[in-house]
DOZA-8871 format. One record per residue (C-alpha): residue number from 1; residue in one letter; x, y, z. Coordinates in steps of 0.2 Angstrom, whole numbers, plus 5000, padded with zeros to 4 digits. Each point is the difference from the previous one (the first is absolute). Example, Ala and Ser with C-alpha at 12.3 -4.5 7.8 and 13.67 -1.06 7.14 Angstrom:
2
(marmi 1 "A" (5062 4978 5039))
(marmi 2 "S" (5006 5017 4997))
//
This chain:
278
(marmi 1 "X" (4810 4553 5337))
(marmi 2 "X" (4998 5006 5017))
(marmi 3 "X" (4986 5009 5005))
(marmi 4 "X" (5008 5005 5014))
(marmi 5 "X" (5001 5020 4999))
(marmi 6 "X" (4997 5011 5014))
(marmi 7 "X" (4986 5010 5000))
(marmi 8 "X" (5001 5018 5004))
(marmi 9 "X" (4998 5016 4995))
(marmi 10 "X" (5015 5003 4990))
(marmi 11 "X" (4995 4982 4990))
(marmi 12 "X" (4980 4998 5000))
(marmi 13 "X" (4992 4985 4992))
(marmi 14 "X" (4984 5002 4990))
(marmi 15 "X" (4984 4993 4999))
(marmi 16 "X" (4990 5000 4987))
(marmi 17 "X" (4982 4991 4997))
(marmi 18 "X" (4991 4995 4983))
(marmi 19 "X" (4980 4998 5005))
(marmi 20 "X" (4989 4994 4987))
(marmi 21 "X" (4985 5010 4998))
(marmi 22 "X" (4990 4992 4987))
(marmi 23 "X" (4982 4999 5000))
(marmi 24 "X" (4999 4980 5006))
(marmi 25 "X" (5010 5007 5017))
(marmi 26 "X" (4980 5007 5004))
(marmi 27 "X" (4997 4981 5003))
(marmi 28 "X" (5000 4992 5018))
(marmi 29 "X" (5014 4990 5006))
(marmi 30 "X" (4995 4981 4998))
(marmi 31 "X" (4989 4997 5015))
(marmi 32 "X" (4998 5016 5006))
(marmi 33 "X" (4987 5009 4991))
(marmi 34 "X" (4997 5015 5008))
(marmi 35 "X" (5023 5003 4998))
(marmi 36 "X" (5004 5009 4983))
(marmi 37 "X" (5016 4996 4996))
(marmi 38 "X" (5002 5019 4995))
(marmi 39 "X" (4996 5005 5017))
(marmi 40 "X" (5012 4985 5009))
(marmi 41 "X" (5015 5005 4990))
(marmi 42 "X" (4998 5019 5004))
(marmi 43 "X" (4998 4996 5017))
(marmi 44 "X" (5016 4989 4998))
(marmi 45 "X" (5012 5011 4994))
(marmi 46 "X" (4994 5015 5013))
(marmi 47 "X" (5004 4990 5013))
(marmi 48 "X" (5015 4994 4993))
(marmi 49 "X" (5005 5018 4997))
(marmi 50 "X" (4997 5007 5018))
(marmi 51 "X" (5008 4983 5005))
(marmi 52 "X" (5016 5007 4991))
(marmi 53 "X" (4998 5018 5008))
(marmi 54 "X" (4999 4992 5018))
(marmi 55 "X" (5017 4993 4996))
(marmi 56 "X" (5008 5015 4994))
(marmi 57 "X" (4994 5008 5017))
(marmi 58 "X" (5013 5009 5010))
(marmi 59 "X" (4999 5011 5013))
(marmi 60 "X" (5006 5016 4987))
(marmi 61 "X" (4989 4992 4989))
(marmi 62 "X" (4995 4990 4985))
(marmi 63 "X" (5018 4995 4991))
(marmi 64 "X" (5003 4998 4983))
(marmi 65 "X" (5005 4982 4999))
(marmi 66 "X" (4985 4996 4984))
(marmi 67 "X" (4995 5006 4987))
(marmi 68 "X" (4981 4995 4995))
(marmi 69 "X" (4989 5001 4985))
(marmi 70 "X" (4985 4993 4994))
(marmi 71 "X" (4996 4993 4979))
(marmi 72 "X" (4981 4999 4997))
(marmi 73 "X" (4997 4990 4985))
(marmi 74 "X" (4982 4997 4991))
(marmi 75 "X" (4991 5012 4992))
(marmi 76 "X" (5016 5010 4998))
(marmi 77 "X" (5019 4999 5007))
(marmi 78 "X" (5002 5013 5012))
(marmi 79 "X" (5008 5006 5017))
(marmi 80 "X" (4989 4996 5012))
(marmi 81 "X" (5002 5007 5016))
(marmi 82 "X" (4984 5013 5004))
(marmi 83 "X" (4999 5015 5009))
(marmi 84 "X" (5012 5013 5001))
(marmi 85 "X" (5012 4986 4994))
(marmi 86 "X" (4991 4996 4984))
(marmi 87 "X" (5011 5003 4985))
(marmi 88 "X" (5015 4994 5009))
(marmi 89 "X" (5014 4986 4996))
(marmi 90 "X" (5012 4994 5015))
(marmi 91 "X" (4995 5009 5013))
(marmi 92 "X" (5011 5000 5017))
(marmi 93 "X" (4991 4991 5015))
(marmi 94 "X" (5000 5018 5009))
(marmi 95 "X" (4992 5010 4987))
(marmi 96 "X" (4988 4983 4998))
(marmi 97 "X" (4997 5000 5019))
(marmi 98 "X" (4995 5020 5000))
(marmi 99 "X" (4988 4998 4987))
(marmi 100 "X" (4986 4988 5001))
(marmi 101 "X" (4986 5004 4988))
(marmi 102 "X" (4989 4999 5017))
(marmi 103 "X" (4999 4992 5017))
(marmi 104 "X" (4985 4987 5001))
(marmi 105 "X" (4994 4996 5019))
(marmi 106 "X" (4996 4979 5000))
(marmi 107 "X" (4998 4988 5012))
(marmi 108 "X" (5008 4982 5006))
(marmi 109 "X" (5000 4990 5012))
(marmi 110 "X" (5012 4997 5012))
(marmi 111 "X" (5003 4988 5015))
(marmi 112 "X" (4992 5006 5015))
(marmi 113 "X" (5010 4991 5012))
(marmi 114 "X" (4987 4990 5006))
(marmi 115 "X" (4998 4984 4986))
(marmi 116 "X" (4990 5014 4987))
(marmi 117 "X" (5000 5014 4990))
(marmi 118 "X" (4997 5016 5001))
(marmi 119 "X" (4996 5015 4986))
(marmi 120 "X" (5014 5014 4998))
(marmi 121 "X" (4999 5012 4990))
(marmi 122 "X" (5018 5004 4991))
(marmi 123 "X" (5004 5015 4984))
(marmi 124 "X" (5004 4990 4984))
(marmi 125 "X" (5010 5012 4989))
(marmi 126 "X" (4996 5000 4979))
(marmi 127 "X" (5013 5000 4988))
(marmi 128 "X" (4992 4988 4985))
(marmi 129 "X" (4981 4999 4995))
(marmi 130 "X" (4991 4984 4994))
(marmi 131 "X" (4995 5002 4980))
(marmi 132 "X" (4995 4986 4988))
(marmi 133 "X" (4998 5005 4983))
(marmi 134 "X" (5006 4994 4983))
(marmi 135 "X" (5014 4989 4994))
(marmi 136 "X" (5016 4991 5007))
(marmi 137 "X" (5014 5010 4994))
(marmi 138 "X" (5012 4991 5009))
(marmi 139 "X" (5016 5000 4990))
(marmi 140 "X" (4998 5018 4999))
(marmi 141 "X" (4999 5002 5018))
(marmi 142 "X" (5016 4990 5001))
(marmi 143 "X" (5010 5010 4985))
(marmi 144 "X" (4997 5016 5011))
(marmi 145 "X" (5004 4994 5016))
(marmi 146 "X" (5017 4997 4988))
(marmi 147 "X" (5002 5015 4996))
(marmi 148 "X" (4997 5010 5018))
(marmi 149 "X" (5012 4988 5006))
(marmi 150 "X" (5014 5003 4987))
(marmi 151 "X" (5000 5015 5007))
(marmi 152 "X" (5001 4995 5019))
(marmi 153 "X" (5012 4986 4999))
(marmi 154 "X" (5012 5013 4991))
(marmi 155 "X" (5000 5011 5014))
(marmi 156 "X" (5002 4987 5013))
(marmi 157 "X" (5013 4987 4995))
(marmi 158 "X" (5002 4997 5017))
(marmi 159 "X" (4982 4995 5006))
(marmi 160 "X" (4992 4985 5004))
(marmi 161 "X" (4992 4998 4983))
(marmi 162 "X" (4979 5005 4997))
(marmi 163 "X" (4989 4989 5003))
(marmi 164 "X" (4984 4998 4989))
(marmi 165 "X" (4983 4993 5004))
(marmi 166 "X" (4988 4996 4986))
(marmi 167 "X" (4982 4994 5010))
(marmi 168 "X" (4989 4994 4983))
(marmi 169 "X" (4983 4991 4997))
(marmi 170 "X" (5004 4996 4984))
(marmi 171 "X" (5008 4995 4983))
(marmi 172 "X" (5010 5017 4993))
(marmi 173 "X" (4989 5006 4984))
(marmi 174 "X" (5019 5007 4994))
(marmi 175 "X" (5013 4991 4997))
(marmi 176 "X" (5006 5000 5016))
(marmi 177 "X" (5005 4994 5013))
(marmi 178 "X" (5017 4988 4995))
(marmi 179 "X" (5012 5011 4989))
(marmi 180 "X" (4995 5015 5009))
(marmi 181 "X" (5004 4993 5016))
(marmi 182 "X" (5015 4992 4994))
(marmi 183 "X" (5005 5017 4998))
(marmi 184 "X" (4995 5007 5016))
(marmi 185 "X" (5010 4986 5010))
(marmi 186 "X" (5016 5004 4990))
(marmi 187 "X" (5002 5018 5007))
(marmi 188 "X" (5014 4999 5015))
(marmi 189 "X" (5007 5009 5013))
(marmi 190 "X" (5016 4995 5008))
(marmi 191 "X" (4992 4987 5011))
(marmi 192 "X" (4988 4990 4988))
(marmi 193 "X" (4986 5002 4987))
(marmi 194 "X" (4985 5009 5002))
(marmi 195 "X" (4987 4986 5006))
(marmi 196 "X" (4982 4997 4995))
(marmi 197 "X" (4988 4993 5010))
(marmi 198 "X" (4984 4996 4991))
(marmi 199 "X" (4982 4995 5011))
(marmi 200 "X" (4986 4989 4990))
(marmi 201 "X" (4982 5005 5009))
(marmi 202 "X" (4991 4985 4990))
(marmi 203 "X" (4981 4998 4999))
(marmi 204 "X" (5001 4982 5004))
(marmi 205 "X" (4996 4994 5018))
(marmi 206 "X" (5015 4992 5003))
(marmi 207 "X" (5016 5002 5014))
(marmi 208 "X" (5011 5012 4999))
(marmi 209 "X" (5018 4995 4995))
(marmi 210 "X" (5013 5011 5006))
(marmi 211 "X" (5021 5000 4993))
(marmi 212 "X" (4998 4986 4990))
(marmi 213 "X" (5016 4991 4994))
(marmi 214 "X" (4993 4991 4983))
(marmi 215 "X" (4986 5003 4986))
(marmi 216 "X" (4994 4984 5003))
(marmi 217 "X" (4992 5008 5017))
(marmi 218 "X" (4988 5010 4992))
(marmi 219 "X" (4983 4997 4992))
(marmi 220 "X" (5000 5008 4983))
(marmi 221 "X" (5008 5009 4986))
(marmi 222 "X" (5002 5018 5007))
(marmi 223 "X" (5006 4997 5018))
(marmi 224 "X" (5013 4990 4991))
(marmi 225 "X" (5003 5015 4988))
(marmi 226 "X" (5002 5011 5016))
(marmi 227 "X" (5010 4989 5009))
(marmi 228 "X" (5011 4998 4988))
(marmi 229 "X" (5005 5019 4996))
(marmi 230 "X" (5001 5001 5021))
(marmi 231 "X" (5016 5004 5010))
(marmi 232 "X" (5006 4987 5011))
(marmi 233 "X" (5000 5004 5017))
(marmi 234 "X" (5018 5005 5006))
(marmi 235 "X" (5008 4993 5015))
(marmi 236 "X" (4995 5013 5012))
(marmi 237 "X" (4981 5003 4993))
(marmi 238 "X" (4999 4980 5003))
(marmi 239 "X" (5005 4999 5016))
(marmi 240 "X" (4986 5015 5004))
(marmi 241 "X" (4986 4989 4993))
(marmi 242 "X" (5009 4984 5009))
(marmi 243 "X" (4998 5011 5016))
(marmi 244 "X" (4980 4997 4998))
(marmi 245 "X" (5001 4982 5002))
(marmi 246 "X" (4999 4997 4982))
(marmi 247 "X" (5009 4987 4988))
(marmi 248 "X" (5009 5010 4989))
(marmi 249 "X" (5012 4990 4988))
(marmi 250 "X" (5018 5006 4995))
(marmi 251 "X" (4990 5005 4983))
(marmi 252 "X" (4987 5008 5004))
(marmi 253 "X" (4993 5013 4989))
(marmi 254 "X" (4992 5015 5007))
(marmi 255 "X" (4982 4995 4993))
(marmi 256 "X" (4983 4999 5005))
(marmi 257 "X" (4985 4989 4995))
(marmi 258 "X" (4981 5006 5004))
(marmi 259 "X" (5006 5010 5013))
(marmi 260 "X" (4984 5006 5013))
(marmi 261 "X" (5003 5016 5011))
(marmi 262 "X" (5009 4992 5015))
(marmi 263 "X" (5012 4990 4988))
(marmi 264 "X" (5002 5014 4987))
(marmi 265 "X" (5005 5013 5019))
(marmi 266 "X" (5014 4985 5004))
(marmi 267 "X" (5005 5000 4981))
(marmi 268 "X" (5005 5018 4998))
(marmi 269 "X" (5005 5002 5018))
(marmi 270 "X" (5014 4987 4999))
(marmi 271 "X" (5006 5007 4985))
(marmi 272 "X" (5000 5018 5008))
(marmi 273 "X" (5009 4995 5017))
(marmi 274 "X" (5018 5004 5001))
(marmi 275 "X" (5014 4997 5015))
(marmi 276 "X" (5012 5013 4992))
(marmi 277 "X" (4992 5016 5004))
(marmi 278 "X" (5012 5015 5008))
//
């Protein structure tokens, strides 16, 4: 199918992320002990949702082209959005973008036009907080993301299908993650099947690997469990990631491997671009 279908406010599309939050996601990344992988993937997804917003900005206004939610999965299975969004499922992007839990002040550095950096101070918005604790529930995660799409894709046969990002640091303690996956692919909207993406943040200290095209790839027995239940990347989405200089084969699968910050930011923001907007 296609994948082709214009986004606009009569016919949103729909985000949704899956964020493991069990206890091991308190570790480091590999190599960077003083970077919770809790922290990094927060971080990750509130930049990807203001990234999102800024897209959506029109002169009127934030437009409904998305739909957004957020799945925490560890301790328990639950909406996780915080703030005055907490509670909430698929949230439109304007209500999303009027109500941030809280606005943090950080800095960065930026070019200063002179060979170097300099420090600027910039307003980082809070959708999701960082939590670690308990178990990996992860084919539960996946049978609710199910069941609020169900829901969605029945009211927008015409959309660009959902697209669903699992980010995990490890092995499901369920069931999950193949059959219920399985099942999450096969719900469609008029243009194609609902598309999973799935990102491995591995303890080991070894390269990323991103949009890999074949199991053999991959180092052990769960990046080849989560590549295998992964979407491949449609035409369009690979051209996107082919516009970053990458080699990204005709069947690629939208999958991470041991992911740091910087690759895990490219990961989601490839899969979140889109030409289509009106």
């Amino acid at each position: 199918m296609s994948y082709t279908a214009e986004i606009s406010r009569s016919n949103p599309s729909c985000f949704l992320f899956l964020v493991d939050r069990s206890g091991s996601m308190s570790e480091a990344f590999a190599g960077h002990q003083n970077l919770r992988k809790c922290d990094s993937v927060a971080d990750a997804i509130n930049k990807l949702v203001h990234n999102l917003i800024l897209k959506c900005a029109r002169g009127e206004g934030v437009r409904h082209f998305y739909d957004v939610g957020v799945i925490g999965y560890g301790q328990e299975v639950t909406p996780a959005f915080s703030g005055p969004l907490a509670g909430r499922k698929l949230v439109s992007i304007g209500e999303v973008a009027a109500a941030p839990a809280r606005v943090e002040e950080r800095t960065r550095s930026v070019p200063d036009g002179k060979g170097g950096t300099s420090q600027r101070t910039v307003k980082f918005p809070i959708w999701f907080e960082p939590v670690a604790k308990g178990m990996t529930p992860m084919g539960q995660a996946l049978d609710m993301a199910r069941e609020w799409l169900t829901e969605w894709v029945g009211a927008h046969m015409d959309s660009h299908p959902p697209i669903v990002i699992n980010i995990t640091d490890g092995e499901a303690t369920d069931s999950g993650p193949m059959n219920q996956g399985e099942a999450l692919k096969a719900l469609a909207t008029n243009d194609g099947n609902t598309l999973l993406f799935n990102c491995h943040i591995s303890g080991r200290l070894e390269s990323p690997i991103l949009f890999p095209q074949s199991e053999a790839e991959l180092p052990d027995e769960l990046a080849r469990t989560l590549f295998s239940v992964s979407s491949e990347l449609p035409e369009p989405i690979r051209k996107m990631a082919q516009v970053e200089h990458r080699q990204v084969g005709e069947h690629a699968r939208g999958f991470a491997f041991n992911a740091d910050l910087v690759e895990l930011i490219r990961f989601l923001d490839i899969g979140t671009r889109a030409g289509n907007l009106r």
